[in-house]
FIKOLZA-1660 file (N, C-alpha, C; in steps of 0.1 Angstrom, whole numbers, plus 5000, padded with zeros to 4 digits):
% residues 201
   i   px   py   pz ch aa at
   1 5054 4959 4973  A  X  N
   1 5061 4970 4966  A  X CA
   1 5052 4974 4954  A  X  C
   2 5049 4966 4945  A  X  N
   2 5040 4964 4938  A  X CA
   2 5029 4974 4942  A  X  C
   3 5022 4970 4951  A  X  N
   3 5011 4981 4959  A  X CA
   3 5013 4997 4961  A  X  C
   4 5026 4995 4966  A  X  N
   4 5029 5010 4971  A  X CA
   4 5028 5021 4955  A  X  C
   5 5040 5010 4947  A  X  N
   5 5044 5022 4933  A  X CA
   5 5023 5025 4926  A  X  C
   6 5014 5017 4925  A  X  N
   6 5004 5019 4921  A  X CA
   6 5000 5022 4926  A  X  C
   7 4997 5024 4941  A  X  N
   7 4987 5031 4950  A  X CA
   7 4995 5049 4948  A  X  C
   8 5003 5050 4945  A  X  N
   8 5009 5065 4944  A  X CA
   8 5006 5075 4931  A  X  C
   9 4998 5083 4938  A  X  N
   9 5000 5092 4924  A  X CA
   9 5004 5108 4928  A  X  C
  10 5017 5109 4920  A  X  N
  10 5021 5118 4922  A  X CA
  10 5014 5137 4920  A  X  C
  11 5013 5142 4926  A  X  N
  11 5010 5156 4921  A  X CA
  11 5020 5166 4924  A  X  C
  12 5018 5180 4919  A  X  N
  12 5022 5188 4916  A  X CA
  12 5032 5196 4934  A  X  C
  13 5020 5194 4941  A  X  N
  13 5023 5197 4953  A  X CA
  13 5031 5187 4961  A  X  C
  14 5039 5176 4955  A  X  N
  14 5039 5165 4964  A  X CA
  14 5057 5170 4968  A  X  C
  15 5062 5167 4979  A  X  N
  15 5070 5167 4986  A  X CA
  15 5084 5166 4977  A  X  C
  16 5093 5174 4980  A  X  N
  16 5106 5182 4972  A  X CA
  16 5112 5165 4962  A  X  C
  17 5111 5158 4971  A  X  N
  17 5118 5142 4965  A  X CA
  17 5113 5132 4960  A  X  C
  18 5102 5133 4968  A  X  N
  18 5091 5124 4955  A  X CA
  18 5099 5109 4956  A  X  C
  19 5098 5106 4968  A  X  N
  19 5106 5088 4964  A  X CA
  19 5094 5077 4972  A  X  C
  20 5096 5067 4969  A  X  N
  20 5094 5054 4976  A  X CA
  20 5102 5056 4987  A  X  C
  21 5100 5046 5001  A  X  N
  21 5107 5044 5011  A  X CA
  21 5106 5029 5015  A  X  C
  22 5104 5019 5005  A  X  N
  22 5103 5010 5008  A  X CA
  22 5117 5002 5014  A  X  C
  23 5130 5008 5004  A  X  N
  23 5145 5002 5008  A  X CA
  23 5146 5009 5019  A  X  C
  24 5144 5017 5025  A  X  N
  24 5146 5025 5039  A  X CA
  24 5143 5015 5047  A  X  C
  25 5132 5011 5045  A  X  N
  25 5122 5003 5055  A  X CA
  25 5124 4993 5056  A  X  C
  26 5128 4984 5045  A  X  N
  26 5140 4972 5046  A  X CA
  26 5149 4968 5053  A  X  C
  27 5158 4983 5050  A  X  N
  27 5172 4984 5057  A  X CA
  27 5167 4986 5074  A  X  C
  28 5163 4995 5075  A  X  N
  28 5161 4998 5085  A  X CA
  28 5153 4985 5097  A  X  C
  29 5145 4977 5092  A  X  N
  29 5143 4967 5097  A  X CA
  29 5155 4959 5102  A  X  C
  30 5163 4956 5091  A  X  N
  30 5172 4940 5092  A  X CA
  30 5182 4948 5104  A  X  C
  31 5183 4964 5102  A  X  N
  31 5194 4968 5113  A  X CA
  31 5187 4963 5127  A  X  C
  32 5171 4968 5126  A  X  N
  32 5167 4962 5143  A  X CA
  32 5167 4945 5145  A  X  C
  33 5163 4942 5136  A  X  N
  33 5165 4928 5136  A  X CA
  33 5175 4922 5123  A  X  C
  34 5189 4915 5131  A  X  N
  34 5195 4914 5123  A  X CA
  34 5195 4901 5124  A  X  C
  35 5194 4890 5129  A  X  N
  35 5190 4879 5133  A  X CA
  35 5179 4872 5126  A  X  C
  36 5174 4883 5115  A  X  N
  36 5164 4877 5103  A  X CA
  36 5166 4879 5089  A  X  C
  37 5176 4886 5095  A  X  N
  37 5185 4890 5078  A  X CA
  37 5184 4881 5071  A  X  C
  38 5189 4865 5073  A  X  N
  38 5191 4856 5063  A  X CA
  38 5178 4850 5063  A  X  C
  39 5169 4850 5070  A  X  N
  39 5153 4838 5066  A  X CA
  39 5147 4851 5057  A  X  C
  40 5151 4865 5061  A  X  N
  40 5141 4871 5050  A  X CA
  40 5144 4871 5035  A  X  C
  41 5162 4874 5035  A  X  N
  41 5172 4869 5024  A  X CA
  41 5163 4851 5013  A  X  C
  42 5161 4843 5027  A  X  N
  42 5155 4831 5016  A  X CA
  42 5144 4832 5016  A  X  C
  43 5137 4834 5020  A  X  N
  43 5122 4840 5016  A  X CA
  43 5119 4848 5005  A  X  C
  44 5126 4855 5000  A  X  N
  44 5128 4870 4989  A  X CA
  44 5131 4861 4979  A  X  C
  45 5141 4848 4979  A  X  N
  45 5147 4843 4969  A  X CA
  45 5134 4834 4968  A  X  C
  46 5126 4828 4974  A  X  N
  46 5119 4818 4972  A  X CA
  46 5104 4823 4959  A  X  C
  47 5102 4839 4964  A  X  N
  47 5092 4846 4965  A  X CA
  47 5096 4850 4947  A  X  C
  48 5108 4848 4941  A  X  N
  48 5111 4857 4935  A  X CA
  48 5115 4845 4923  A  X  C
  49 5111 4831 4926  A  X  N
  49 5111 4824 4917  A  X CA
  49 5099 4815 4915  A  X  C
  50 5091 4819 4924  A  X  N
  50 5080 4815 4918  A  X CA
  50 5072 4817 4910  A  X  C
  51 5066 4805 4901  A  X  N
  51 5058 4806 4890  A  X CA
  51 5049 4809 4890  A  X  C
  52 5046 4822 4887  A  X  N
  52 5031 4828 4893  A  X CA
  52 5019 4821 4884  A  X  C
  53 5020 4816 4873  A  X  N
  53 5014 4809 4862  A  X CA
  53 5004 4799 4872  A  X  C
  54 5018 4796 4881  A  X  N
  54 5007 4782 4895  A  X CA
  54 4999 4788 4902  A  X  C
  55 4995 4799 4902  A  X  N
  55 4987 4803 4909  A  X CA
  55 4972 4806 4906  A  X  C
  56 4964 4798 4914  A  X  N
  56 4949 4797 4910  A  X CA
  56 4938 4813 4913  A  X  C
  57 4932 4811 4903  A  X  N
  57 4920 4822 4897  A  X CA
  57 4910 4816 4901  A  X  C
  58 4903 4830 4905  A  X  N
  58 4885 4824 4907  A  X CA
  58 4880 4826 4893  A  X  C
  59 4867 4824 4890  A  X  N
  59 4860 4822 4876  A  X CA
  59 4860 4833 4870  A  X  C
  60 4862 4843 4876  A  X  N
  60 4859 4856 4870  A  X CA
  60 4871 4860 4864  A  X  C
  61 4884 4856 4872  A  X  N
  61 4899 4858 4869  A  X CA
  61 4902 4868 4872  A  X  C
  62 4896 4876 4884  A  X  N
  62 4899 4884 4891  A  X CA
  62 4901 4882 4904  A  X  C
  63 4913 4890 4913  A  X  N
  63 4909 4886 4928  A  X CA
  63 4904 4897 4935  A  X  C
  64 4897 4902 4942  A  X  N
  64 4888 4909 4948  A  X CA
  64 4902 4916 4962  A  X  C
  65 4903 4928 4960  A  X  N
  65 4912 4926 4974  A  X CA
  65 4904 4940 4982  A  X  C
  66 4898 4935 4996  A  X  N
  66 4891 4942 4999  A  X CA
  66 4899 4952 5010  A  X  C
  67 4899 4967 5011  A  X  N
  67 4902 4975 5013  A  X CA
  67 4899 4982 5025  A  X  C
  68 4911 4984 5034  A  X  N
  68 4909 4995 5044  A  X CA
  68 4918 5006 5047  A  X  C
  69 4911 5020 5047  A  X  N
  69 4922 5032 5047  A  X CA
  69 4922 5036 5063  A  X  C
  70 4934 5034 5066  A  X  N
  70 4933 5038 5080  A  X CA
  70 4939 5055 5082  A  X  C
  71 4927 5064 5088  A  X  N
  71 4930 5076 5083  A  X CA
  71 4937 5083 5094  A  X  C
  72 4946 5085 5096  A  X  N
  72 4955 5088 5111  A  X CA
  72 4956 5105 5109  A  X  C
  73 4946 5108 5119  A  X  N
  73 4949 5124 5118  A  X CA
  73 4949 5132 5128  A  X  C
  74 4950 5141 5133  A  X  N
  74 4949 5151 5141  A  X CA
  74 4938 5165 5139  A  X  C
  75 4929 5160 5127  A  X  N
  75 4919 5169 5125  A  X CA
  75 4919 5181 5117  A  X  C
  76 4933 5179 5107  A  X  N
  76 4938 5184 5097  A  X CA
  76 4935 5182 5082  A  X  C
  77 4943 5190 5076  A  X  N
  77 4937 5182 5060  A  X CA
  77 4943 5169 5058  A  X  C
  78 4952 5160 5066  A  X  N
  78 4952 5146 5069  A  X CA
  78 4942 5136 5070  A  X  C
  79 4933 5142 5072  A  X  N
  79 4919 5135 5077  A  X CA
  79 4907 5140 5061  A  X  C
  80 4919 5132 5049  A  X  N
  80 4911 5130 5039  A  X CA
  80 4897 5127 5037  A  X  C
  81 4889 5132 5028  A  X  N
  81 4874 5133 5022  A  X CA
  81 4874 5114 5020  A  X  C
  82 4856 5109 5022  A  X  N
  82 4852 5101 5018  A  X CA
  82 4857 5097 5000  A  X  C
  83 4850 5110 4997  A  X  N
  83 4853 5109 4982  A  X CA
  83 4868 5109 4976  A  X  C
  84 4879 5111 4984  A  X  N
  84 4888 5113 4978  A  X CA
  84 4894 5098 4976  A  X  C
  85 4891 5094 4993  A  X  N
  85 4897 5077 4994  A  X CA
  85 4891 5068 4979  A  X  C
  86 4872 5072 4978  A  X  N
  86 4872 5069 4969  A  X CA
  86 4876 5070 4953  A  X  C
  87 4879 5081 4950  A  X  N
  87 4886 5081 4938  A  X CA
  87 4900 5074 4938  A  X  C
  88 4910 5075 4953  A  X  N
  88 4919 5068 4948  A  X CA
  88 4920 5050 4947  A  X  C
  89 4910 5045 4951  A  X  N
  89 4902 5035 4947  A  X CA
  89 4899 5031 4932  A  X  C
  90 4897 5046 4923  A  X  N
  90 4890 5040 4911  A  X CA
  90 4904 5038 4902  A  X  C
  91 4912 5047 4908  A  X  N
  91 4922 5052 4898  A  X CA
  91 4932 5039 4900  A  X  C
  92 4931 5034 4913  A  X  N
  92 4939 5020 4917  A  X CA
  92 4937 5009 4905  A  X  C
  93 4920 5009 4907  A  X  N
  93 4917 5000 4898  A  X CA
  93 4914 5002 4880  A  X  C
  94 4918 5013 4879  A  X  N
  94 4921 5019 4863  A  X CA
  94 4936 5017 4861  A  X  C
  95 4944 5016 4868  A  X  N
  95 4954 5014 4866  A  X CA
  95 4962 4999 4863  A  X  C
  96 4952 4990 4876  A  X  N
  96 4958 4978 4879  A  X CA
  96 4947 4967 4870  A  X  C
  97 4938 4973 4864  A  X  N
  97 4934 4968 4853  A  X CA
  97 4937 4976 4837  A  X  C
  98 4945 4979 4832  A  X  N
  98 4949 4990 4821  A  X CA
  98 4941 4994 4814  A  X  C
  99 4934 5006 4822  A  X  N
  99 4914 5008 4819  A  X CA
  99 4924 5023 4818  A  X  C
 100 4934 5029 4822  A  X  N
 100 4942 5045 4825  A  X CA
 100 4944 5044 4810  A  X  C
 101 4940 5061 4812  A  X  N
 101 4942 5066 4797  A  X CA
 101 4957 5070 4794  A  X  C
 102 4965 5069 4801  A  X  N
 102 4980 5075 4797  A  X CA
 102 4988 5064 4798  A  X  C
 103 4984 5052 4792  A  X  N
 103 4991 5039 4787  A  X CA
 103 5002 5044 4774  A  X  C
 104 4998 5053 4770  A  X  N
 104 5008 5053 4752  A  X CA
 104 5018 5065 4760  A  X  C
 105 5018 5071 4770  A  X  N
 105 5031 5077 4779  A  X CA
 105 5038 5066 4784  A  X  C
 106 5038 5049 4787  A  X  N
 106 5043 5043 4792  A  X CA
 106 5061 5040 4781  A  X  C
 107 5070 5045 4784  A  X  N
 107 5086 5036 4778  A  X CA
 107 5081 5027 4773  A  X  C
 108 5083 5027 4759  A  X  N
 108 5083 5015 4750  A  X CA
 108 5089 5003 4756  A  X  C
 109 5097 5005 4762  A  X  N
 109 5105 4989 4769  A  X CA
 109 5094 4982 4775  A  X  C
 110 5085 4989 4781  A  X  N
 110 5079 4983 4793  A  X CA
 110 5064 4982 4788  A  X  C
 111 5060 4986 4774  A  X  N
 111 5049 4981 4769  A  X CA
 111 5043 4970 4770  A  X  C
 112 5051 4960 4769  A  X  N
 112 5047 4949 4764  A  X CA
 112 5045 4942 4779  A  X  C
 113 5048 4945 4785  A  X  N
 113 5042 4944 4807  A  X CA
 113 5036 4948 4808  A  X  C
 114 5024 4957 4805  A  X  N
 114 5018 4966 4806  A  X CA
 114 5005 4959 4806  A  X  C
 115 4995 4952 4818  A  X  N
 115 4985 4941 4814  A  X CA
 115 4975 4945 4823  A  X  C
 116 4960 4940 4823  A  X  N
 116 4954 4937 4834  A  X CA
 116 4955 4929 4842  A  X  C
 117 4961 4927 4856  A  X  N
 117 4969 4919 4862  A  X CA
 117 4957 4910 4875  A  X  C
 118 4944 4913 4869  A  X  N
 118 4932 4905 4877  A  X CA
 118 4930 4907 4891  A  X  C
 119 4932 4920 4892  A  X  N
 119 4930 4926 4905  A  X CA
 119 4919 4934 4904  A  X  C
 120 4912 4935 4915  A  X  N
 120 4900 4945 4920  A  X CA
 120 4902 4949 4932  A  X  C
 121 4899 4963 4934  A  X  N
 121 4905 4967 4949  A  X CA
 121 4890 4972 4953  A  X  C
 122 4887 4971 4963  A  X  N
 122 4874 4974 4971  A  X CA
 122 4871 4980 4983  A  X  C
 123 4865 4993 4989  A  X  N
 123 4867 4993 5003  A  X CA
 123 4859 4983 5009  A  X  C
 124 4863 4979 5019  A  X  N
 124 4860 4967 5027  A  X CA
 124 4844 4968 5032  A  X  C
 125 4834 4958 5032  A  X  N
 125 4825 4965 5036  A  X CA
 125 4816 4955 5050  A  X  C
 126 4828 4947 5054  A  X  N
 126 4823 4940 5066  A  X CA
 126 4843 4948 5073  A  X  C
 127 4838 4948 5087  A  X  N
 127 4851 4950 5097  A  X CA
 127 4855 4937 5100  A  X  C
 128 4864 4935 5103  A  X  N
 128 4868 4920 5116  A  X CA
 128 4859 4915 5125  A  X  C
 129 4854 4925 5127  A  X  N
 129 4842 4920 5142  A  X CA
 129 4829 4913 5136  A  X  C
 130 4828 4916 5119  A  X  N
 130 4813 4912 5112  A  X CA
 130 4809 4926 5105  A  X  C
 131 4808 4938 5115  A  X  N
 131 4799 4947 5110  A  X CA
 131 4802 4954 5100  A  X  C
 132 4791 4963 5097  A  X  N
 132 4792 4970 5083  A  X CA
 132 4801 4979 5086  A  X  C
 133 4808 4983 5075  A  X  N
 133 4820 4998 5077  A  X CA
 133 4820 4999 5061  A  X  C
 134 4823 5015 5061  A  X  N
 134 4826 5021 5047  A  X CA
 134 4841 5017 5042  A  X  C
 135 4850 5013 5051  A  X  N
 135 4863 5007 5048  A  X CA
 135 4872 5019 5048  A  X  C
 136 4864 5026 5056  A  X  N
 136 4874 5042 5063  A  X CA
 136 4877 5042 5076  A  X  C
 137 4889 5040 5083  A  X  N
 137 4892 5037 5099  A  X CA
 137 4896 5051 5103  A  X  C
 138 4891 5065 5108  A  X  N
 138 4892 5078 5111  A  X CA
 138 4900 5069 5126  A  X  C
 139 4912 5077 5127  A  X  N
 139 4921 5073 5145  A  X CA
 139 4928 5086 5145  A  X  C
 140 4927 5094 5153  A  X  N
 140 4925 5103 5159  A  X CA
 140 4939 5109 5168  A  X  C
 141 4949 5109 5164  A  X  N
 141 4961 5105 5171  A  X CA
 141 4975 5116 5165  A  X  C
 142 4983 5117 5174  A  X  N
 142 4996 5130 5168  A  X CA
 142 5004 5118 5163  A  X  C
 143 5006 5104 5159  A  X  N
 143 5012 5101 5152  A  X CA
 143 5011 5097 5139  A  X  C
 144 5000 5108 5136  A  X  N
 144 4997 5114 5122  A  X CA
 144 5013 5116 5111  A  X  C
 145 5019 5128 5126  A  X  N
 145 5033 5136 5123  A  X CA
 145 5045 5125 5123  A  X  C
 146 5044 5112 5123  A  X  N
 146 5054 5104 5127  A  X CA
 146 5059 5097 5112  A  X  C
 147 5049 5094 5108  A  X  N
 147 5047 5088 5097  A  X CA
 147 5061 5076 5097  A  X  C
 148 5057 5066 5105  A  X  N
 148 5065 5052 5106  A  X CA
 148 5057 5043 5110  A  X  C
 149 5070 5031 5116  A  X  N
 149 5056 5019 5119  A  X CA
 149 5048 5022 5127  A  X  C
 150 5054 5037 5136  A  X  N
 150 5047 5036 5146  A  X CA
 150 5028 5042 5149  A  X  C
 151 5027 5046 5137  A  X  N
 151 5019 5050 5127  A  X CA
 151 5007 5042 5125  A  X  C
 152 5015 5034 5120  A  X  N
 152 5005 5021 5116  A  X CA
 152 4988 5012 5130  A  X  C
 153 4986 5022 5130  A  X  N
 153 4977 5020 5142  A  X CA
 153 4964 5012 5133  A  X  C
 154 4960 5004 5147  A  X  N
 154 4946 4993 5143  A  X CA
 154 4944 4984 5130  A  X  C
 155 4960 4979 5130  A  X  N
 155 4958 4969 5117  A  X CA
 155 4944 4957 5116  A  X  C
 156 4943 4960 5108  A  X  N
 156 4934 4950 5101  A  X CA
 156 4940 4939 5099  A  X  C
 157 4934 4926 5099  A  X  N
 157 4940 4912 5095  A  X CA
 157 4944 4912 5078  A  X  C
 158 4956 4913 5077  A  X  N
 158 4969 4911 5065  A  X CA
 158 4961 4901 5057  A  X  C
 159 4957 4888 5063  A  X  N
 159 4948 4876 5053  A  X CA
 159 4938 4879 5048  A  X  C
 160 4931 4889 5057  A  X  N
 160 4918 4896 5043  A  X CA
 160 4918 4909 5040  A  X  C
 161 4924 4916 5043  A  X  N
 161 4928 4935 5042  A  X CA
 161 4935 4934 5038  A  X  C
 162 4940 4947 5026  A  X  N
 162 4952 4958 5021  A  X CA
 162 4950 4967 5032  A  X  C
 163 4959 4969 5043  A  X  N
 163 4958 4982 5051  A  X CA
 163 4967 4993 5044  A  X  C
 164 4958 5005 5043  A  X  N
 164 4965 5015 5041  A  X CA
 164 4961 5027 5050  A  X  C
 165 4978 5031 5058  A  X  N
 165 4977 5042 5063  A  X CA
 165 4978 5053 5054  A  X  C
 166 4968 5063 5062  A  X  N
 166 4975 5077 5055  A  X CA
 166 4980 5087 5068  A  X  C
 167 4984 5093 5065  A  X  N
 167 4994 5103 5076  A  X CA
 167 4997 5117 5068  A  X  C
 168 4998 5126 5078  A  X  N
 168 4998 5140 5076  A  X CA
 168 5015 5149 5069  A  X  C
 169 5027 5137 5079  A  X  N
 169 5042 5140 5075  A  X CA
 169 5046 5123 5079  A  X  C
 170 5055 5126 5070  A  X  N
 170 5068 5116 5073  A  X CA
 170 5078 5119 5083  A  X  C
 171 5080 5112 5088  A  X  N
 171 5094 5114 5102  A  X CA
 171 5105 5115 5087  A  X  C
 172 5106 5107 5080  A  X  N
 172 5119 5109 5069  A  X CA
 172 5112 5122 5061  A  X  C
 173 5118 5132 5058  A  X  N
 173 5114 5143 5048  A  X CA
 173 5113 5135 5030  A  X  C
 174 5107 5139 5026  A  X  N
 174 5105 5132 5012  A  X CA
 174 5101 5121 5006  A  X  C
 175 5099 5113 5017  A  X  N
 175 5087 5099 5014  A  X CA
 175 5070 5107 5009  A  X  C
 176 5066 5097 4997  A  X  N
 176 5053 5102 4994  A  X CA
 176 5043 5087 5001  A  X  C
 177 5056 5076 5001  A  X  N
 177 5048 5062 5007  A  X CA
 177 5059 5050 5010  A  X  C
 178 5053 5041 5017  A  X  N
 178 5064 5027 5014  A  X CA
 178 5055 5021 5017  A  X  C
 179 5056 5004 5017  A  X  N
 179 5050 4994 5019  A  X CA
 179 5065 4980 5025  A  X  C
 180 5064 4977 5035  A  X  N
 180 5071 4962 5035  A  X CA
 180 5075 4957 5022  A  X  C
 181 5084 4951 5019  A  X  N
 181 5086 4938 5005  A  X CA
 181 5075 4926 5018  A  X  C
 182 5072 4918 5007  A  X  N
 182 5066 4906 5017  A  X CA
 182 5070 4896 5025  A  X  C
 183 5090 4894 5020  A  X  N
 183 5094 4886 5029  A  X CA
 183 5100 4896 5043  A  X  C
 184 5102 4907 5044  A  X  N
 184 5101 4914 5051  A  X CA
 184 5088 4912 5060  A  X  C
 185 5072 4918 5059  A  X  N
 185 5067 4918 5063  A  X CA
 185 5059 4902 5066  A  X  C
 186 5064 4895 5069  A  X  N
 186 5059 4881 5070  A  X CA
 186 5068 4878 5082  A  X  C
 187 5080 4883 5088  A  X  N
 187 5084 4888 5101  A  X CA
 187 5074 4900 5107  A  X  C
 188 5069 4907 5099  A  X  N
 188 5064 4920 5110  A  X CA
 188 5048 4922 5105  A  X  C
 189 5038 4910 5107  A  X  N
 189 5027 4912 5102  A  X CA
 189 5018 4924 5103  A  X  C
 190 5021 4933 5113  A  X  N
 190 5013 4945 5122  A  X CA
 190 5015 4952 5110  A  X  C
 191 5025 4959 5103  A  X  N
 191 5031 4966 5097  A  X CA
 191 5027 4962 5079  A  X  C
 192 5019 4950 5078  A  X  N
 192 5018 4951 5062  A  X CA
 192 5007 4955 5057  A  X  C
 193 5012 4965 5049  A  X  N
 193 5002 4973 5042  A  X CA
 193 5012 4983 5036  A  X  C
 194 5000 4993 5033  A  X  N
 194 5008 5008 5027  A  X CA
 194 5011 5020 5036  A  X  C
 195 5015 5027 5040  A  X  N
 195 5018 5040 5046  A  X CA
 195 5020 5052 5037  A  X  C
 196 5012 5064 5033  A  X  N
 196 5016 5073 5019  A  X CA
 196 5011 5090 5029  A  X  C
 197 5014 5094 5025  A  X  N
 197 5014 5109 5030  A  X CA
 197 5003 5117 5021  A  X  C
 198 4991 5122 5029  A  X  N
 198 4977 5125 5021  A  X CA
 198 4977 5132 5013  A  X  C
 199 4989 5142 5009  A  X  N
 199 4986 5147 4997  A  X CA
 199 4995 5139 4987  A  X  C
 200 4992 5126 4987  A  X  N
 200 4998 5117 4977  A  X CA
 200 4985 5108 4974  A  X  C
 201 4975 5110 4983  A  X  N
 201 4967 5098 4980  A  X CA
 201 4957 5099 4969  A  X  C
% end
């Protein structure tokens, strides 16, 4: 979730409601599978008390998380610019390191949360198979217009990729993106990553 609200930036032209769909996608899961309602229920609880403090850093204190945009289009303006994926790359990591210049716009409540949180985001630059890739997956397909899991075409391995789809529309009107929560998607590995609608990216 974490991923999705940062990976989104909103513009001017972005869609009448402007929401997350990540509770959609939740709900909507446990209804097809309701038989995992309660392992995902303790898993969420397990995930949500852990001391992240235990958690080991490489020397640099950053973790490297290497990047693939899977670009699902039909040959539209869906089928986002090299450079664009790249900027939303820089701004990911201006953000997720507090390098963004509109930190003193943040709610004073929420100032003092406001950190470099040792992340680096990278387009990927080996594929699964070994070889070189720009960390742009062009897939060529009408379920550009679906914008669901069904969407989610040619995942990359979850253990070393962030997959992010981008797509042309949402089947729901007003999603700009969602992502799985992770005890959710630890039932539906195919499906973890981001999904965001290209003029959000």
């Amino acid at each position: 979730l974490a991923l999705a609200l940062g990976f989104i930036a909103f513009s001017t032209q972005a869609q009448t409601a402007q929401r997350c769909g990540t509770d959609v996608a939740a709900k909507e899961f446990i209804e097809k599978h309701p038989e995992l309602k309660m392992n995902i229920e303790s898993l969420e609880q397990s995930l949500n008390s852990m001391d992240i403090n235990s958690l080991p850093k490489n020397r640099a204190g950053n973790y490297i998380i290497p990047v693939v945009f899977h670009v699902i289009h039909n040959y539209g303006p869906e089928n986002i610019s090299e450079a664009q994926i790249k900027d939303a790359v820089r701004v990911l990591n201006e953000d997720y390191q507090k390098r963004n210049s509109d930190t003193n716009l943040i709610h004073p409540t929420f100032k003092p949360l406001i950190a470099n949180v040792g992340f680096e985001f990278r387009l990927a630059t080996i594929d699964p198979q070994g070889n070189c890739t720009n960390g742009i997956d062009r897939i060529a397909s009408h379920r550009t217009y679906y914008g669901d899991e069904t969407s989610k075409l040619n995942p990359w391995s979850r253990n070393r990729y962030l997959n992010i789809w981008v797509v042309s529309t949402f089947e729901k009107a007003g999603l700009l993106a969602y992502a799985l929560k992770p005890a959710t998607a630890q039932f539906s590995p195919e499906g973890d990553g981001v999904i965001v609608w290209h003029r959000a990216v």
